[in-house]
PLY file of the C-alpha trace (Angstrom):
ply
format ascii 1.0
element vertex 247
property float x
property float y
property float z
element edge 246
property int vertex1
property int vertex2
end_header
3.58 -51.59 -93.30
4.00 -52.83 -97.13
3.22 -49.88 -99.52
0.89 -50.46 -102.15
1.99 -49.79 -105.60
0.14 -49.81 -109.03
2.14 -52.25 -111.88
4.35 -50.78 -113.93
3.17 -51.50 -117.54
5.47 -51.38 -121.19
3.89 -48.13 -121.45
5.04 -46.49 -118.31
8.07 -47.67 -118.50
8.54 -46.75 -122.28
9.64 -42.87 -121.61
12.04 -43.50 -118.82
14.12 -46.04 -120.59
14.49 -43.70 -123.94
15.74 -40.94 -121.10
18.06 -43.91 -119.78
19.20 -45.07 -123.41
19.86 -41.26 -124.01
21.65 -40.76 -120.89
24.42 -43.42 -121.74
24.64 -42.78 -124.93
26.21 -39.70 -124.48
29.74 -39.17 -125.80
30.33 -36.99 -122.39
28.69 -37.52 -119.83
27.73 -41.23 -120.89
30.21 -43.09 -118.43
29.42 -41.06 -115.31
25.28 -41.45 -115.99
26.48 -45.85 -116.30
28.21 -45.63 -112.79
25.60 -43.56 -111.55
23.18 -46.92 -112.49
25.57 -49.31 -111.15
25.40 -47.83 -107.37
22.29 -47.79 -107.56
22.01 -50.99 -108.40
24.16 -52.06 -106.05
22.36 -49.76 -103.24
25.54 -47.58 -102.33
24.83 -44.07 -102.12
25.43 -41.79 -104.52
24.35 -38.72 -102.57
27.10 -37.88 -100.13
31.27 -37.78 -101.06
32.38 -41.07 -100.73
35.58 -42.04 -99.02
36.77 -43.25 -102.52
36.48 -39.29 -104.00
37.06 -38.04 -100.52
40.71 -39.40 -101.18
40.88 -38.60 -104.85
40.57 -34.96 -103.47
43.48 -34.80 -100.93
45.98 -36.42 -103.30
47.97 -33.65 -105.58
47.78 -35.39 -108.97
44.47 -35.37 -108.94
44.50 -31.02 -108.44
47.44 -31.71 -111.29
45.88 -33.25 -113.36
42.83 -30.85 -113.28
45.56 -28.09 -114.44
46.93 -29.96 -117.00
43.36 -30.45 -118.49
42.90 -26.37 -118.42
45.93 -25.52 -120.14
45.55 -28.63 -122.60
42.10 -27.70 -123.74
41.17 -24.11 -121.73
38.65 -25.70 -120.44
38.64 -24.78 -116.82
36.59 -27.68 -115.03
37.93 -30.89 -115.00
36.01 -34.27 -113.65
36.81 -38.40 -114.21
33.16 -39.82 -115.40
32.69 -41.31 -112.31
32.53 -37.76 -110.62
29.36 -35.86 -109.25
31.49 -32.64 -109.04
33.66 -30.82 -111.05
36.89 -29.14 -109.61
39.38 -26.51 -111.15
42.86 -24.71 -110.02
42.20 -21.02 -110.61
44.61 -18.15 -111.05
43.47 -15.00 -108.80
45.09 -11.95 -107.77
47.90 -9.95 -109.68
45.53 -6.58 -109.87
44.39 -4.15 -107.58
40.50 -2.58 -107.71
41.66 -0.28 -110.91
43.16 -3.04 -112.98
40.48 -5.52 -112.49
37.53 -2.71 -113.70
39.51 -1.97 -116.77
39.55 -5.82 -117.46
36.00 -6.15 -116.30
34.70 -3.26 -118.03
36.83 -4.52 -121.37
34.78 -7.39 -121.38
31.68 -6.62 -120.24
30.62 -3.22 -120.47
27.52 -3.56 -123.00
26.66 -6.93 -121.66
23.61 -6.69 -119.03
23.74 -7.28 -116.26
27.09 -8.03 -115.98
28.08 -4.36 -116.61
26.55 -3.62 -113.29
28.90 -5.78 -111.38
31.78 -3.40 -111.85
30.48 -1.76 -108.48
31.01 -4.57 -106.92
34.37 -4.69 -107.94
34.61 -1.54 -106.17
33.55 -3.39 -102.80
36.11 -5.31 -103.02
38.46 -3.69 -101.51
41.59 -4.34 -103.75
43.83 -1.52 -102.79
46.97 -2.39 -104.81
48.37 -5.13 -106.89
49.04 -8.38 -105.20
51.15 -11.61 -106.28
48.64 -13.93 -107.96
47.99 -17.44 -106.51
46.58 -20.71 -107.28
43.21 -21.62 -105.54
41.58 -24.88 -105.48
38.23 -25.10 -106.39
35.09 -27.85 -106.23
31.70 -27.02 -107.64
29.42 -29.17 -106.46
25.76 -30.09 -105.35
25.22 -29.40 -101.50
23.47 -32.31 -100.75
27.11 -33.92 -101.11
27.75 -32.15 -97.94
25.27 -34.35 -95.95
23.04 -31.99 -95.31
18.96 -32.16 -94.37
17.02 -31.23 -96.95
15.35 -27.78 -95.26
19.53 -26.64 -94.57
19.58 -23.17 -94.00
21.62 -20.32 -96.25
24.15 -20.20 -93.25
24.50 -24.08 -92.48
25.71 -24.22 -96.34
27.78 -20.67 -96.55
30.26 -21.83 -94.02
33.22 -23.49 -94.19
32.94 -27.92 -94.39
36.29 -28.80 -92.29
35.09 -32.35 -92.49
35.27 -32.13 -96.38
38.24 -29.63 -96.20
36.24 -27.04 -97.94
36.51 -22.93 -97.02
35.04 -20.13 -97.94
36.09 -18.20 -101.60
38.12 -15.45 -101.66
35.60 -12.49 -102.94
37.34 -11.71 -106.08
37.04 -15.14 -106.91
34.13 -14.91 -108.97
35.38 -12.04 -111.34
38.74 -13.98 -111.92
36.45 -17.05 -112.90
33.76 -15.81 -115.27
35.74 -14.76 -117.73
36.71 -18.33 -117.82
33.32 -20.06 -118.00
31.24 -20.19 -121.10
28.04 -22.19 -119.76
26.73 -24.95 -117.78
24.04 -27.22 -118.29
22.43 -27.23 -114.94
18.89 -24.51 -114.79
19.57 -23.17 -111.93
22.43 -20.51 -110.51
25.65 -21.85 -109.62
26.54 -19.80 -106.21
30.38 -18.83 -104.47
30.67 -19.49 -100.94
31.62 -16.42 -99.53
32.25 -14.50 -96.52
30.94 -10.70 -97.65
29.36 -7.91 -96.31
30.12 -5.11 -98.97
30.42 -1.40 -96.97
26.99 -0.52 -97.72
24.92 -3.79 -96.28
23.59 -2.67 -92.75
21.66 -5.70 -91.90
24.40 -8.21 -90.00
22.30 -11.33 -91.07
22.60 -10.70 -94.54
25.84 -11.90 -96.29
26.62 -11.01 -100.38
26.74 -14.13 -102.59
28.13 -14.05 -106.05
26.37 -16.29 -108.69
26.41 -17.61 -112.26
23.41 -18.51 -113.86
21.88 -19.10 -117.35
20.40 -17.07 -119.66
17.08 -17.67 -120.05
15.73 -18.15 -123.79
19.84 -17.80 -125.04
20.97 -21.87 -124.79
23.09 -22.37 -122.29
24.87 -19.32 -121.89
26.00 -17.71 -118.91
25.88 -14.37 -116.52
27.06 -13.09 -113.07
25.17 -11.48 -110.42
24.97 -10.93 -106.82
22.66 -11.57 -104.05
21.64 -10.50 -100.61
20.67 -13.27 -98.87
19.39 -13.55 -94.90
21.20 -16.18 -93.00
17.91 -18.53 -92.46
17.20 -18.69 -96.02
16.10 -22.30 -96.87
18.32 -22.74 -99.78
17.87 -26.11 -101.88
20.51 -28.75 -101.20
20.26 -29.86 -105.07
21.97 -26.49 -106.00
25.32 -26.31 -107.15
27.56 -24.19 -105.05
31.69 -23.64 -105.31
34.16 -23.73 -102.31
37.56 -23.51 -101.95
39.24 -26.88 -101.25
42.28 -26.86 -98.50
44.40 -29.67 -99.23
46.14 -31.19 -96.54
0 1
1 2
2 3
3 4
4 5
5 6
6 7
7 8
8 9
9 10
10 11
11 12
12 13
13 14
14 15
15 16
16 17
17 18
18 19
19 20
20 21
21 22
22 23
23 24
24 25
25 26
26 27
27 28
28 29
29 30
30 31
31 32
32 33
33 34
34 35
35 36
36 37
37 38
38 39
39 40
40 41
41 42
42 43
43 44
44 45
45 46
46 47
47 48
48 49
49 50
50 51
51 52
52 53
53 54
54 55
55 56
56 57
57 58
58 59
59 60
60 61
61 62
62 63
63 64
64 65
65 66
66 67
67 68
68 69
69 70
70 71
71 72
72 73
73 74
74 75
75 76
76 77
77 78
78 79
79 80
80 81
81 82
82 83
83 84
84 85
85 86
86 87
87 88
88 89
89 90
90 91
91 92
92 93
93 94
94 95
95 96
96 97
97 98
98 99
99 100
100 101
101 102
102 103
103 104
104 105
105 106
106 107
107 108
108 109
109 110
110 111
111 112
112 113
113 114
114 115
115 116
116 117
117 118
118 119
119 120
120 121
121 122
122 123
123 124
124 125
125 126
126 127
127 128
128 129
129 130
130 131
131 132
132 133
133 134
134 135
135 136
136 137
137 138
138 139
139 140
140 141
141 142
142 143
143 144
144 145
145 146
146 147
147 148
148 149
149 150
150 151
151 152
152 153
153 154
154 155
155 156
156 157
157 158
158 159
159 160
160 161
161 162
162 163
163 164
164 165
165 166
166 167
167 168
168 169
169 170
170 171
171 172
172 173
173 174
174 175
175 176
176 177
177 178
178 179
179 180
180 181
181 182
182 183
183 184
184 185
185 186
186 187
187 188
188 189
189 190
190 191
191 192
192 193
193 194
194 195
195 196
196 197
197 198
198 199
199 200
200 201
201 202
202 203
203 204
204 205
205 206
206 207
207 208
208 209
209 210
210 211
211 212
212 213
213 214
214 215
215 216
216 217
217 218
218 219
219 220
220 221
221 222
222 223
223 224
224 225
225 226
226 227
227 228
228 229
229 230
230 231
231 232
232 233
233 234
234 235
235 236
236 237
237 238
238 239
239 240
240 241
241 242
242 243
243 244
244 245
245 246
């Protein structure tokens, strides 16, 4: 059956095209927003990881060059324009649960409600120091993962073998904020995580550690934590961060 569709007139057209012209145009983002046209254009998808980034991913310069970027401009995501996703190499570790309060609390101690996420710290479990690592990180949209639209909390929160993604280490979150000054996306940002903190009785439920932006402050940033069931419908246009495994 041929849908029926009303013409598209100057008029109509008029506001989407300014968006478009101001889409390119910028200095940033600019380049991605163009290739982001041209597969459409060209009717390749642009809503699953192509093999083309797939491969970008498991090949070490790229995860080098990400770190370079960081300690060239401490800025800790890095992306080429072409990218949908951002990814990072992240420092963790090095403290035990005493250490990383007095850093936390240094920091954020008058700043609600990140103030309150010192007892989570406290969950964590960090009994004494530990050698600190390097972690691989992606942040990206879960429809990327080829998921249907109505996924579930617990088909995303899992680990993605097929994309070589894993769950975050816990602490990851408190190692990264510091780090992170804001995004421009309007909705939270959430850490795939395996955690059930002492306290949670219901086995369903795991604890998720977000960042999100302030509302009415720009595009600032703060932390928080939820409780969330494991059929959840969570939407697959959110921005979640794993831990990539490279091969």
């Amino acid at each position: 059956m041929e849908r029926i569709l009303s013409e598209v007139s100057a008029a109509n057209m008029r506001g989407p095209l300014d968006k478009l012209h101001e889409l390119l145009a910028d200095e940033k983002l600019g380049p991605y927003w163009l290739n982001q046209l041209v597969l459409m254009m060209r009717k390749e998808s642009t809503h699953i990881l192509t093999d083309k980034w797939r491969q970008a991913l498991s090949n070490e310069y790229t995860w080098e060059s990400a770190e370079a970027h960081f300690l060239k401009t401490k800025k800790l995501w890095y992306n080429e324009p072409e990218w949908p996703f951002q990814i990072c190499v992240l420092e963790i570790d090095g403290m035990n649960t005493e250490q990383l309060l007095k850093k936390w609390w240094g920091r954020y101690q008058f700043h609600s409600p990140e103030d309150k996420m010192a007892e989570e710290i406290k969950n964590l479990g960090l009994l004494s120091s530990s050698q600190k690592r390097k972690i691989l990180l992606i942040r990206l949209q879960t429809r990327f993962l080829n998921l249907l639209p109505d996924a579930k909390f617990s088909e995303i929160n899992q680990a993605h073998p097929k994309f070589n993604l894993s769950y975050c280490p816990p602490e990851t979150a408190f190692f990264m904020r510091p780090l992170v000054e804001k995004y421009f996306d309007s909705k939270p940002t959430l850490f795939a995580m395996n955690f059930t903190p002492p306290t949670m009785v219901d086995e369903n439920k795991k604890r998720i550690f977000y960042l999100a932006p302030e509302r009415g402050y720009g595009n600032g940033l703060y932390m928080g934590a939820w409780d969330l069931h494991r059929n959840n419908q969570a939407e697959t246009n959110s921005h979640w961060i794993f831990q990539y495994n490279l091969k």
